[in-house]
N, C-alpha and C positions, 0 to 999 in steps of 0.2 A: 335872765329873770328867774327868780324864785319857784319852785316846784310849789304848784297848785296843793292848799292841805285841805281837809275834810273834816266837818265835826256834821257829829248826829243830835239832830232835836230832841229833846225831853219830848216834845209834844210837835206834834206837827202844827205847819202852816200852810196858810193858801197862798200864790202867787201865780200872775197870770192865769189864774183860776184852775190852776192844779194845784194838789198836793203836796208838801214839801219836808222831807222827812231830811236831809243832808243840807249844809249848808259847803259850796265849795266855795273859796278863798284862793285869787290869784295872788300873785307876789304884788307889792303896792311900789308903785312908781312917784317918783319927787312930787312931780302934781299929785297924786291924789294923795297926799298930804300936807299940800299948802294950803288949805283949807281946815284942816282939823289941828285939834292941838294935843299932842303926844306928851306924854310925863314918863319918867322913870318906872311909872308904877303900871304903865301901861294906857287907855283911855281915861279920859278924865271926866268930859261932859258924857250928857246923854246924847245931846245931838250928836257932837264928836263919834258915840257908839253907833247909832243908826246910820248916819250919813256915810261913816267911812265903809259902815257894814254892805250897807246895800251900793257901793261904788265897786268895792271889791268881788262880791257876787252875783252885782245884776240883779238883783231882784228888786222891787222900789220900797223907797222907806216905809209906804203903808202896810206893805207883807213884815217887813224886819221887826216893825213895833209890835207884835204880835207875838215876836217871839219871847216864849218864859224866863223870868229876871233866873232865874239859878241854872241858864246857857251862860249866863256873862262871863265867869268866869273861862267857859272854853272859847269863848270869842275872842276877850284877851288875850289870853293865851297862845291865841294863830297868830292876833296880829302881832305881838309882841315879839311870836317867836321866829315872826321873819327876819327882825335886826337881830335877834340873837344867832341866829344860824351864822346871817354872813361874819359875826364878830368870830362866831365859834371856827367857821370854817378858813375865814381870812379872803373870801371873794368879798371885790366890791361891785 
């Protein structure tokens, strides 16, 4: 599986009633995105952004929707850049 990545919040958020200044990101497994819908461009919907967000960090969709729209683009970015790694690296 994929090396865990990290982005830091603009702004923090609460979850389980702490704090939340890092977002970690597991590597995403076939299920957890049989449920979302993935485009070339990266996430498409908003649910797609929350649901897969807080699947892959644990934290629940009502912390995730908190967080400030101008993270979006690093959130993409993680998750995108999990299928780019393995293309770039040649693991499946």
């Amino acid at each position: 599986m994929a090396a865990p990545k990290t982005i830091t919040l603009s702004e923090p958020i609460q979850a389980h009633g702490e704090e939340v200044t890092e977002l970690t990101f597991r590597g995403p497994t076939l299920g957890d995105l049989e449920e979302y819908e993935l485009t070339t461009a990266g996430l498409s919907k908003g649910s797609t952004i929350i649901g897969l967000t807080s699947k892959l960090t644990g934290l629940p969709p009502s912390s995730i929707r908190k967080i400030e729209g101008r993270d979006l683009a690093k959130i993409q970015e993680v998750v995108t850049g999990f299928f780019d790694e393995s293309l770039q690296t040649g693991e499946t």
